[in-house]
N, CA, C and O of each residue as an XYZ file, in Angstrom:
632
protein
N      -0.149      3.652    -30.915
C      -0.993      3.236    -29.823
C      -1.981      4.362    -29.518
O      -1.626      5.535    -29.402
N      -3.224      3.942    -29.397
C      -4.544      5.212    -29.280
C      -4.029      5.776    -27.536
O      -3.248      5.395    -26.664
N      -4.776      6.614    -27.694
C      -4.613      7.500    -26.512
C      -5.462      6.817    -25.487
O      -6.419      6.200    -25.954
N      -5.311      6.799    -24.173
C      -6.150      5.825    -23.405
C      -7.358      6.713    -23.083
O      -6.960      7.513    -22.237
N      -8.612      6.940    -23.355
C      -9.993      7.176    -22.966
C      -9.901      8.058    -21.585
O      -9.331      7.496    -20.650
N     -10.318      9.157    -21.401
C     -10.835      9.487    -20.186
C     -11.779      9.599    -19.663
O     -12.665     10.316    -20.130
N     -11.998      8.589    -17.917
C     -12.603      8.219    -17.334
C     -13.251      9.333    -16.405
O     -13.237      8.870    -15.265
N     -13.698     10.342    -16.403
C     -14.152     11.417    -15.890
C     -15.622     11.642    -15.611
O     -16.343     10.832    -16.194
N     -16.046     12.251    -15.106
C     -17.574     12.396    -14.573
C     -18.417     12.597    -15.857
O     -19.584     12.208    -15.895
N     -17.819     13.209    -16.914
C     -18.282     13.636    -17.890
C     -18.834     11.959    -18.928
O     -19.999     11.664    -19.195
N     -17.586     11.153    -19.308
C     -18.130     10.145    -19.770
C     -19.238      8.964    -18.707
O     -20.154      8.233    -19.082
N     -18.739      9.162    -17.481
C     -19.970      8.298    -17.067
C     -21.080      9.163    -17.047
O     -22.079      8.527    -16.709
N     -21.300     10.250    -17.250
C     -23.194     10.715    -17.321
C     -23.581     10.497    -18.335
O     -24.794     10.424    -18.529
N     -22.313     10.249    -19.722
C     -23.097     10.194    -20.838
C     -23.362      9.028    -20.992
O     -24.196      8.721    -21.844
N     -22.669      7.957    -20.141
C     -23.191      6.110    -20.060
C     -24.516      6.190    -19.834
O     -25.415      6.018    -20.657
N     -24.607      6.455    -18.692
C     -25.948      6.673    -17.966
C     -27.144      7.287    -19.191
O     -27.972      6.579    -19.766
N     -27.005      8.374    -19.327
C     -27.869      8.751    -20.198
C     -28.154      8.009    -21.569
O     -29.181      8.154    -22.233
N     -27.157      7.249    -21.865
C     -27.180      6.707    -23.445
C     -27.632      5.339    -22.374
O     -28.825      5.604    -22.224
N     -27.474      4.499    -21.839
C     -27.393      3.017    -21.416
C     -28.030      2.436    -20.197
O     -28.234      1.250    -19.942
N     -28.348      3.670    -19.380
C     -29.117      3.583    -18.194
C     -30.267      4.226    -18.056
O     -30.812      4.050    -16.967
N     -30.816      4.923    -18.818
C     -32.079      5.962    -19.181
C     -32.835      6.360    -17.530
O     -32.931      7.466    -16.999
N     -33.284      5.031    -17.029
C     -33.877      5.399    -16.004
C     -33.389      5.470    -14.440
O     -34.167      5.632    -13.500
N     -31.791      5.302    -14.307
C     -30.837      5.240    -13.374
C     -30.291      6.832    -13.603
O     -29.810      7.567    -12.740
N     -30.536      7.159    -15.165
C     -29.987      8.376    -15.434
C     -30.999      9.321    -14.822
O     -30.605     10.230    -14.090
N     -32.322      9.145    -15.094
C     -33.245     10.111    -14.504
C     -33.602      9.970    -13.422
O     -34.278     10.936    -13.065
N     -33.454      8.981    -12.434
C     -33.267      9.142    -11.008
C     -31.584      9.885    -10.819
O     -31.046      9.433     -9.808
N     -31.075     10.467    -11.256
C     -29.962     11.052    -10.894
C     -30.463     12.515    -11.076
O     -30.342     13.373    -10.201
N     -30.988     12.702    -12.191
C     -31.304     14.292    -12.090
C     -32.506     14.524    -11.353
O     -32.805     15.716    -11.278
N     -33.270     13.734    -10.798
C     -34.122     14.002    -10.079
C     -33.744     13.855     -8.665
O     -34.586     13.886     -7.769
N     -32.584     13.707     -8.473
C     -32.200     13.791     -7.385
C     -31.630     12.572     -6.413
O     -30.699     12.664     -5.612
N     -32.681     11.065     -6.787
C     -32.451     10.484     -5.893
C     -30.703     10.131     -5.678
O     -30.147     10.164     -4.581
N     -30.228      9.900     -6.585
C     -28.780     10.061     -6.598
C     -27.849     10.922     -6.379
O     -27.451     11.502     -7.389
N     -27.409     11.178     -5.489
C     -26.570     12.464     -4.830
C     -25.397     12.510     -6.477
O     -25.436     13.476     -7.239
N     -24.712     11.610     -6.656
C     -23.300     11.990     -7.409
C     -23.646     11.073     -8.552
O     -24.457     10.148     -8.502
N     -23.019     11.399     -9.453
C     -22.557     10.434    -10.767
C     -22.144      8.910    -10.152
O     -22.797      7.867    -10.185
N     -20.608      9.226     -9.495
C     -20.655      7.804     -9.246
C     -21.634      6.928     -8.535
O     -21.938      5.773     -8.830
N     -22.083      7.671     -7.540
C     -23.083      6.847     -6.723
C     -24.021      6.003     -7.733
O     -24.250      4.803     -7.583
N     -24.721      7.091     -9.172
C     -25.625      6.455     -9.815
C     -24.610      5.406    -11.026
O     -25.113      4.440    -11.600
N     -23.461      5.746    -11.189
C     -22.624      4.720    -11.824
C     -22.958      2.970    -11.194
O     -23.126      1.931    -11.832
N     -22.955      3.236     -9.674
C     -22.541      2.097     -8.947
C     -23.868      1.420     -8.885
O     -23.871      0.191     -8.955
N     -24.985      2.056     -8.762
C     -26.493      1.342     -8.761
C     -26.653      0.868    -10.334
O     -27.654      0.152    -10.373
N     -26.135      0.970    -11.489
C     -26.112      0.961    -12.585
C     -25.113     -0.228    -12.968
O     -25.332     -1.108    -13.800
N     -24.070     -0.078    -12.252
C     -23.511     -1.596    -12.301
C     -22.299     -1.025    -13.493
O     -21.734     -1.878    -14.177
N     -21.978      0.360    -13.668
C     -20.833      0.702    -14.658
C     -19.767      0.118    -13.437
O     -19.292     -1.014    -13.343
N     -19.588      1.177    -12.634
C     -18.608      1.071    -11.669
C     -18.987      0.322    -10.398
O     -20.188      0.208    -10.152
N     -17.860     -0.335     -9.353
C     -18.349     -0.730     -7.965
C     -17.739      0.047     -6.965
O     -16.811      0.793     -7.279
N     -18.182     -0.033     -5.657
C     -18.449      0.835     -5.033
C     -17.237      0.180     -4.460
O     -16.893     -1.001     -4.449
N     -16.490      1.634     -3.821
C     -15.126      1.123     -3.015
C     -16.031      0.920     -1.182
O     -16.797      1.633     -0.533
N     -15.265     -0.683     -0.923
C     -15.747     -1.071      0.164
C     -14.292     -0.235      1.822
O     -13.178      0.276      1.709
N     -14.899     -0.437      2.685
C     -13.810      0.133      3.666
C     -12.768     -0.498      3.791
O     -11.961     -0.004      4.579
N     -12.348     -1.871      3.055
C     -11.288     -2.461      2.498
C     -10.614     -1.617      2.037
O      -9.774     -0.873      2.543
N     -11.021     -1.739      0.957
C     -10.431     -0.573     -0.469
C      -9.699      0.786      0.230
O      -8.533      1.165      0.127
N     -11.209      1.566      1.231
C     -10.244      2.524      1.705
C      -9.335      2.271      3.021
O      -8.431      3.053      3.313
N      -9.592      1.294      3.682
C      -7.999      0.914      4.654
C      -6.585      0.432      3.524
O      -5.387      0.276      3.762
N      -6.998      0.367      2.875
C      -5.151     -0.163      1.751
C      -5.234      1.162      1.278
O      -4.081      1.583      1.185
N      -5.926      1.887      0.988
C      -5.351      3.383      0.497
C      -4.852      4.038      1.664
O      -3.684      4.426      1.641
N      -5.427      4.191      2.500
C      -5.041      4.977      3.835
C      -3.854      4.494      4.379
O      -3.016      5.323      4.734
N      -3.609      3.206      4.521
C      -2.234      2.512      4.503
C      -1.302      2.640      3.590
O      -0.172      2.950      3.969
N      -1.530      2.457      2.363
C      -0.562      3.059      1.638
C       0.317      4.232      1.487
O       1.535      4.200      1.312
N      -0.611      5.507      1.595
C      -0.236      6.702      1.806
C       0.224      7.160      3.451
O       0.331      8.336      3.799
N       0.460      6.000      4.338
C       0.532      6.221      5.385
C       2.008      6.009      5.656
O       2.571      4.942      5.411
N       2.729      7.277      6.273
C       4.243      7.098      6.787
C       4.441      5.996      7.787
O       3.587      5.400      8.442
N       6.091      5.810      7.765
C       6.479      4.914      8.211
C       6.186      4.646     10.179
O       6.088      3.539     10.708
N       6.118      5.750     10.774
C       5.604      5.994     12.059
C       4.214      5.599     12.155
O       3.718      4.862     13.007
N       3.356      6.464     10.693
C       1.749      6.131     11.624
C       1.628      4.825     11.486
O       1.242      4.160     12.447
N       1.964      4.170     10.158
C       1.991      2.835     10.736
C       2.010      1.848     11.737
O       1.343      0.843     11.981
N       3.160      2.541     12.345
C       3.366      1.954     13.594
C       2.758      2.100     14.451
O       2.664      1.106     15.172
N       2.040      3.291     14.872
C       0.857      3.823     15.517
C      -0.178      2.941     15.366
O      -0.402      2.016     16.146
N      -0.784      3.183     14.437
C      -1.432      2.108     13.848
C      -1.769      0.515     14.696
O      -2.548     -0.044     15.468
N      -0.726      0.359     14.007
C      -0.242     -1.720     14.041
C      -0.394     -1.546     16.223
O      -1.177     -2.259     16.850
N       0.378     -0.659     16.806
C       0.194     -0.366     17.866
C      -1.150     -0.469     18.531
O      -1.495     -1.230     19.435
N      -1.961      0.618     17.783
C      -3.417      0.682     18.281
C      -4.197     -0.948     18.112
O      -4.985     -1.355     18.966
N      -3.845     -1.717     16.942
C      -4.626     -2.291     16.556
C      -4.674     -3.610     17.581
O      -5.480     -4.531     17.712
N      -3.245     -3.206     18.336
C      -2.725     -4.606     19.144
C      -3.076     -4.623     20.307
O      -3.187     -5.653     20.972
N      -3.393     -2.979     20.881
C      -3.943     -2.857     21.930
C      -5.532     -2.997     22.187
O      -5.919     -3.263     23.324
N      -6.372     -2.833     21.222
C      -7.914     -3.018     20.722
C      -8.000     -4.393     20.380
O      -8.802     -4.929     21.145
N      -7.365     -5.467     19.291
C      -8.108     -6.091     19.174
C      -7.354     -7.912     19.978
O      -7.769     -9.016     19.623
N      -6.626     -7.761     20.675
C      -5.970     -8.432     21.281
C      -5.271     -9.088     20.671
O      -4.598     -9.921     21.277
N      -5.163     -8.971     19.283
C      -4.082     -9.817     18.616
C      -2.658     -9.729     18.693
O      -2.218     -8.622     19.006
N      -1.603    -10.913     18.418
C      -0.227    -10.585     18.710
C       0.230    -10.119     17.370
O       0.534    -10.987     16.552
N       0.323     -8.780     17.015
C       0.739     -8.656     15.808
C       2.593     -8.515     15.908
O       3.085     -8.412     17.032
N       3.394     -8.521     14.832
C       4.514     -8.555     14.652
C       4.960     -6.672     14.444
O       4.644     -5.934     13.511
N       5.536     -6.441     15.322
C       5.710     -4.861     14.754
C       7.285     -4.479     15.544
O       7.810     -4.919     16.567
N       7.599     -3.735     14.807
C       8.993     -3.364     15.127
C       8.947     -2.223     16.058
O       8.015     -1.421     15.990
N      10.047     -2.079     17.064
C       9.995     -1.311     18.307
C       9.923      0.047     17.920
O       9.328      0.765     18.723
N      10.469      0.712     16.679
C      10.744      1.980     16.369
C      10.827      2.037     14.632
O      10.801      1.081     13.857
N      10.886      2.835     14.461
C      10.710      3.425     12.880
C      11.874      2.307     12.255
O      12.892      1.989     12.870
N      11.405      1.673     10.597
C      12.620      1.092     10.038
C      13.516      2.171      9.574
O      14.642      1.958     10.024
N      13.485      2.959      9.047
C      14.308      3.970      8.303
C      14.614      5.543      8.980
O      13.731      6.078      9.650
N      15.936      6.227      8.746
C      15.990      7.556      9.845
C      15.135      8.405      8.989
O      14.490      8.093      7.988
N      15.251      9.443      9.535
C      14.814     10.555      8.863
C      14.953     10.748      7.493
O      14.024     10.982      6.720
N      16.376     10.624      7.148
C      17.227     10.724      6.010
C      16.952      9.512      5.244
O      17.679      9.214      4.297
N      15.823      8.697      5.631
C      15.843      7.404      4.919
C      17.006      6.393      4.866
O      16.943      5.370      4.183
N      17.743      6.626      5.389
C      18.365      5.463      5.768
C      17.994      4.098      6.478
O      17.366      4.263      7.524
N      18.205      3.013      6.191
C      18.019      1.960      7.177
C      18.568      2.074      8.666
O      19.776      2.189      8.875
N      17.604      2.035      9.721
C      18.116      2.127     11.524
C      19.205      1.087     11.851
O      19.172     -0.073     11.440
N      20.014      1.524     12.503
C      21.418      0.253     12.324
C      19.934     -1.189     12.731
O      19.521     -2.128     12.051
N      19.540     -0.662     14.179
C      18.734     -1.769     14.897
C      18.185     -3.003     13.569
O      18.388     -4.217     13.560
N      17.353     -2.038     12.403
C      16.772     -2.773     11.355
C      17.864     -3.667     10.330
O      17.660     -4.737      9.756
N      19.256     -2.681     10.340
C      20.012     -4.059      9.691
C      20.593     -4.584     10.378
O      21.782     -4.825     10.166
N      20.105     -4.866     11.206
C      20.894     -5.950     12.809
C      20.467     -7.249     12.300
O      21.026     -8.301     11.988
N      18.500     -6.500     12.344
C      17.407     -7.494     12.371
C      17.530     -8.002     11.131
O      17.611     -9.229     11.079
N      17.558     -7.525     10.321
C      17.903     -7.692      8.981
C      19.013     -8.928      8.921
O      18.801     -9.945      8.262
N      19.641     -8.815      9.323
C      21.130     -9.533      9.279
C      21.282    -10.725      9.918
O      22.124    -11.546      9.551
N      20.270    -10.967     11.191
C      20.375    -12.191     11.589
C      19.079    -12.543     11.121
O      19.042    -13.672     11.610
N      17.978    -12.417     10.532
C      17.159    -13.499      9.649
C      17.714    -13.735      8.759
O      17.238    -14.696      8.153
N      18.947    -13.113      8.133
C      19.106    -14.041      7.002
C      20.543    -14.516      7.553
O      21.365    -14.481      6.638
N      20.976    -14.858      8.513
C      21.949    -16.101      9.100
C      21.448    -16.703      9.693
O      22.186    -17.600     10.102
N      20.072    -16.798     10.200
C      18.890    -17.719     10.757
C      18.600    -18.738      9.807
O      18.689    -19.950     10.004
N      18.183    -18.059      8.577
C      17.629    -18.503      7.992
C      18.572    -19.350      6.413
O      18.187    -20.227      5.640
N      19.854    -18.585      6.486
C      20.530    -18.979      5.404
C      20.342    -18.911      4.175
O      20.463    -19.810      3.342
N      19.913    -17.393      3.973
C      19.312    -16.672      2.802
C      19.858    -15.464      2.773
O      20.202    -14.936      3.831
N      20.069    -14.669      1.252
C      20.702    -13.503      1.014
C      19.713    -12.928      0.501
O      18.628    -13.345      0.096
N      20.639    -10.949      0.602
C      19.753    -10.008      0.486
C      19.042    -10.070     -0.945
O      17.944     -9.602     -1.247
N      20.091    -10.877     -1.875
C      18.855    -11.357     -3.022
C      17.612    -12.140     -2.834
O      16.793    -12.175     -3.752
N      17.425    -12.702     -1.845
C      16.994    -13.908     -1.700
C      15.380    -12.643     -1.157
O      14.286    -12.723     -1.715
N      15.594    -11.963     -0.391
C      14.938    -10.830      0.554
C      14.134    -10.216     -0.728
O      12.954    -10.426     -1.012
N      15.094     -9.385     -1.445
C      14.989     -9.073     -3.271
C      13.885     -9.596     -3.436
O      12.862     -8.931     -3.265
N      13.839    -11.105     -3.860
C      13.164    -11.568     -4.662
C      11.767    -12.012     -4.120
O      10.815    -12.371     -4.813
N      11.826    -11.897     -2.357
C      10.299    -11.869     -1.481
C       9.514    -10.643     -1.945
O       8.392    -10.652     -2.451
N      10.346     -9.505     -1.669
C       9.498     -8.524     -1.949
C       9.357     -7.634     -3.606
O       8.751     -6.588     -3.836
N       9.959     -8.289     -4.326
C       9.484     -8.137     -5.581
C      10.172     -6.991     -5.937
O       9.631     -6.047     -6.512
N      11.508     -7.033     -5.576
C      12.604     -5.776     -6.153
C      12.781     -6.521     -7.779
O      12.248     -7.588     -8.081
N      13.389     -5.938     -8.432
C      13.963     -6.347     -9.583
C      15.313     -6.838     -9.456
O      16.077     -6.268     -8.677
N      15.763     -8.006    -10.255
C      17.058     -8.410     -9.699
C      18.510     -7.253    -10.155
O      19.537     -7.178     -9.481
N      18.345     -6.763    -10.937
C      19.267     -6.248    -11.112
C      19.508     -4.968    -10.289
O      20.579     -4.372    -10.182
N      18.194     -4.610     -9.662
C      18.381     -3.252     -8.735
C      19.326     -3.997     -7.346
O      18.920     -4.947     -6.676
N      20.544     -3.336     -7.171
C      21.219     -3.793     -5.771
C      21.184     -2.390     -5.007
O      22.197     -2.025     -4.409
N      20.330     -1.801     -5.016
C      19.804     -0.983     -4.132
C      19.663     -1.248     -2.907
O      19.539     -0.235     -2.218
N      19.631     -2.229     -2.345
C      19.162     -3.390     -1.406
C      20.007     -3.532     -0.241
O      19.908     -3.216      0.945
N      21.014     -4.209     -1.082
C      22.410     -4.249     -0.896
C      23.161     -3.067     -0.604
O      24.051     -3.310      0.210
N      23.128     -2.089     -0.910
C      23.617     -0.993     -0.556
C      22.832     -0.317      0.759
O      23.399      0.426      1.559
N      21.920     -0.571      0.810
C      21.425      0.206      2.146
C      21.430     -0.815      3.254
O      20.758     -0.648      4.272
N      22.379     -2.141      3.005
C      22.107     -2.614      4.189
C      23.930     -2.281      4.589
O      24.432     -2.756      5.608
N      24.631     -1.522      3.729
C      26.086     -1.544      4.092
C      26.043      0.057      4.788
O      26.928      0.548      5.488
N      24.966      0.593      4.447
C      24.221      2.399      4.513
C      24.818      3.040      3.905
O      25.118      4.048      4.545
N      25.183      3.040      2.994
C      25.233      3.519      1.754
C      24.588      4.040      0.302
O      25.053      4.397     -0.781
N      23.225      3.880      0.899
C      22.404      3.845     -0.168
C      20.868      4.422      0.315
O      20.254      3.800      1.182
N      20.404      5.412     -0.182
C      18.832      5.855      0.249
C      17.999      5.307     -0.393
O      17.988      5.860     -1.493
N      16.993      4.222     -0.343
C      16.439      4.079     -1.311
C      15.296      4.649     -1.478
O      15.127      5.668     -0.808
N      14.386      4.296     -2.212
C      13.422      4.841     -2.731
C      12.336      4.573     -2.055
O      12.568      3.837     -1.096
N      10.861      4.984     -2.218
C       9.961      5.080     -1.442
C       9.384      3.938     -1.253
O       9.015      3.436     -0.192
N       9.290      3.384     -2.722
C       8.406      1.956     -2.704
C       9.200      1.047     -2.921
O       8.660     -0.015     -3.234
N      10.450      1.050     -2.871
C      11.326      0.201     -2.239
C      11.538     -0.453     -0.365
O      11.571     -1.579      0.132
N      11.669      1.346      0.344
C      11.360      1.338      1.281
C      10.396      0.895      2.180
O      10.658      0.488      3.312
N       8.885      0.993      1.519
C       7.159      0.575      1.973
C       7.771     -0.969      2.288
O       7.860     -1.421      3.429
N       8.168     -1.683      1.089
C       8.302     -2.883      0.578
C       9.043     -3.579      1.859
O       8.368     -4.441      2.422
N      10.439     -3.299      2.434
C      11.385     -3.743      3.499
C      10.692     -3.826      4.737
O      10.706     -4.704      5.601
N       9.920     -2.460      4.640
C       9.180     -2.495      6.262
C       8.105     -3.609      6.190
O       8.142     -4.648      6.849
N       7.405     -3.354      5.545
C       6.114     -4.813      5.184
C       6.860     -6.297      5.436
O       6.414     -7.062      6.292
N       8.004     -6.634      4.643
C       8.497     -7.675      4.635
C       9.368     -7.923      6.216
O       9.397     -9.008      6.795
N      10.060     -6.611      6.732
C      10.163     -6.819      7.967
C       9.331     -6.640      8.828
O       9.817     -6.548      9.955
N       8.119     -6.539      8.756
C       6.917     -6.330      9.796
C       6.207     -7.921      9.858
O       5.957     -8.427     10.953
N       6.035     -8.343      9.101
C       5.765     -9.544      8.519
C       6.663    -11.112      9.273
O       6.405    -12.304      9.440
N       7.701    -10.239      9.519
C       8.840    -11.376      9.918
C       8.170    -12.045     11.256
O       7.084    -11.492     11.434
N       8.432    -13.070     12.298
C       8.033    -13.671     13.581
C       8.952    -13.136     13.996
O       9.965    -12.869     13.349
N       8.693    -12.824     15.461
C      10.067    -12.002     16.426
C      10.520    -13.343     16.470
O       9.980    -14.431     16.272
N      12.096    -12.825     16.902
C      13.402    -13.592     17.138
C      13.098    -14.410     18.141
O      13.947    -15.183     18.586
């Protein structure tokens, strides 16, 4: 299998210069502050919209600011959003008893198992990772973790 290409500042100037001639020379003349910028008027690359950067900023965002967050957003934009009273996981990453409370009666509400949970948020079936942190026994992993809070943030209050 070939080595995958690197995408670096270096091969897009040489796009530009080989494929864009005159996008390329408005770049060294200045009107173009950066490579990518003149990538994006050129139509190689598109331009990340403030979409793009709210799901990055969310992504990389702990389990608190989130909540901060979802908080602020409820107090600004009057919407009823769904958000949990306190952090899902301790310090130690564990699940908060409170969260496998909550945990525990949507799925006797609902008459669905923690596979069933599994297979909403796109665990793999054979990982019972799942299962183990709802007995607390088990730390899971990060993007395991993202995954529970989303799917329990997501839930309608009781």
């Amino acid at each position: 299998m070939p080595k995958k290409q690197k995408r670096d500042n270096a091969y897009y100037e040489e796009r530009l210069k080989n494929e864009f001639p005159l996008v390329y020379a408005d770049l060294k003349a200045g009107k173009h502050r950066t490579i990518t910028e003149a990538s994006v008027v050129a139509g190689i690359k598109t331009g990340r919209t403030r979409l793009h950067e709210l799901k990055n900023a969310w992504q990389k965002a702990s389990a608190q600011e989130r909540l901060e967050f979802l908080g602020w957003l409820k107090t600004t934009s009057g919407t009823s959003l769904h958000s949990s009273p306190q952090p899902v996981f301790t310090k130690d990453n564990y699940l908060e008893p409170w969260a496998k409370k909550r945990i525990g009666d949507i799925m006797q509400s609902r008459g669905i198992t923690a596979r069933s949970i599994r297979d909403q948020i796109g665990i793999p079936a054979k990982d019972t990772s799942l299962e183990s942190a709802f007995r607390g026994s088990r730390i899971l992993k990060r993007s395991t973790r993202d995954k529970i809070e989303q799917w329990l943030l997501s839930q309608p209050p009781p």
